[in-house]
C-alpha positions as CSV (number, residue, x, y, z in Angstrom):
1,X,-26.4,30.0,-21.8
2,X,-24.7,27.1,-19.9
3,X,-22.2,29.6,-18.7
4,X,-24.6,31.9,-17.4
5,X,-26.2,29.4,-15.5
6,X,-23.3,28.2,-14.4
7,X,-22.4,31.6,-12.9
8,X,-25.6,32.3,-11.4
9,X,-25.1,28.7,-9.4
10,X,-22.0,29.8,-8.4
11,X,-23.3,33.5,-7.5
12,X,-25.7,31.2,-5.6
13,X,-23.4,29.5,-3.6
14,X,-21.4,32.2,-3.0
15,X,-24.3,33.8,-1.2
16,X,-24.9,31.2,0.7
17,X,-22.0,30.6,1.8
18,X,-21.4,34.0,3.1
19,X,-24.6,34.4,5.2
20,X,-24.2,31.0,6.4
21,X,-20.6,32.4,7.7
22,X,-21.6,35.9,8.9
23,X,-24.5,33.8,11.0
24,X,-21.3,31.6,12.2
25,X,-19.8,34.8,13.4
26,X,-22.6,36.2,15.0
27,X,-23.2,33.3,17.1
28,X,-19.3,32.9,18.2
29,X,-19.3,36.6,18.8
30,X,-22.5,36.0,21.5
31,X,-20.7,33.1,22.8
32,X,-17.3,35.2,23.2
33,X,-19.4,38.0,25.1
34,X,-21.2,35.6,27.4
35,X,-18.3,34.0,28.6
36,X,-16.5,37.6,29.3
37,X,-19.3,38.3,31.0
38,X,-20.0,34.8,33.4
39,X,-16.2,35.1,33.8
40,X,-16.0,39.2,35.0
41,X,-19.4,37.9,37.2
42,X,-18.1,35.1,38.6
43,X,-14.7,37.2,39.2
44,X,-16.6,40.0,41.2
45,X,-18.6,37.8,42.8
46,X,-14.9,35.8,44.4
47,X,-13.2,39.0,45.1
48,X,-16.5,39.8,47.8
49,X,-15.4,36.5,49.3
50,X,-13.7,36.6,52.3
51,X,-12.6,32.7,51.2
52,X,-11.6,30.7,48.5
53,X,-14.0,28.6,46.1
54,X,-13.1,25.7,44.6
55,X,-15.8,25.3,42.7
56,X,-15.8,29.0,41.2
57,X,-12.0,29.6,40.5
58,X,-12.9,26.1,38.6
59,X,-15.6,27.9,36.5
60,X,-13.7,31.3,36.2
61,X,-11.0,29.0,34.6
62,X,-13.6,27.1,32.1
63,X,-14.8,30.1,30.9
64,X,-11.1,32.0,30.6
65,X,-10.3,29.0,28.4
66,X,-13.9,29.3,26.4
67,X,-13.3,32.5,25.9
68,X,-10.0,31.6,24.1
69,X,-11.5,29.0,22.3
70,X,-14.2,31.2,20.4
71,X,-11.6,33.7,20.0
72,X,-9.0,30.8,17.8
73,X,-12.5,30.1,16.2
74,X,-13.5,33.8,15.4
75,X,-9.8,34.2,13.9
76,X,-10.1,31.1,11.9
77,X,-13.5,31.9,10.4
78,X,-12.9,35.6,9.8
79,X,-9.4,34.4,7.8
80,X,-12.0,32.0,5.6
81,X,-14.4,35.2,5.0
82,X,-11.2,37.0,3.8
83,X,-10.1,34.6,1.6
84,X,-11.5,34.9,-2.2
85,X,-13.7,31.9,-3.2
């Protein structure tokens, strides 16, 4: 009987664990898409320019490096889903 129990925590867990992580990846995955998409909007909107913004090549660059940030993050956390518990 312990072990049973004992299992059923762990099957417990487990769950938890994994929903906790696939909630994880949905929220870097919306994070990853809204940067693309401020970044390809800010992008458009400089090449229309007919001069150069500081300010928006500044946040065209914030969000290029964002973007790579919740990509390292997505990589890291999908390797962890991958690996058996």
């Amino acid at each position: 009987m312990y072990i049973s129990y004992t299992q059923s925590n762990m099957d417990f867990f487990k769950n938890k664990i994994k929903k906790y992580q696939e909630k994880k990846l949905d929220e870097i995955l919306f994070k990853i898409q809204f940067h693309q998409s401020t970044k390809k909007e800010l992008e458009e909107k400089m090449n229309k320019m007919k001069f150069s913004d500081d300010k928006l090549t500044k946040d065209i660059s914030y969000h290029g490096k964002m973007i790579e940030i919740w990509i390292a993050n997505e990589k890291k956390l999908r390797k962890q889903m991958n690996e058996p518990q």
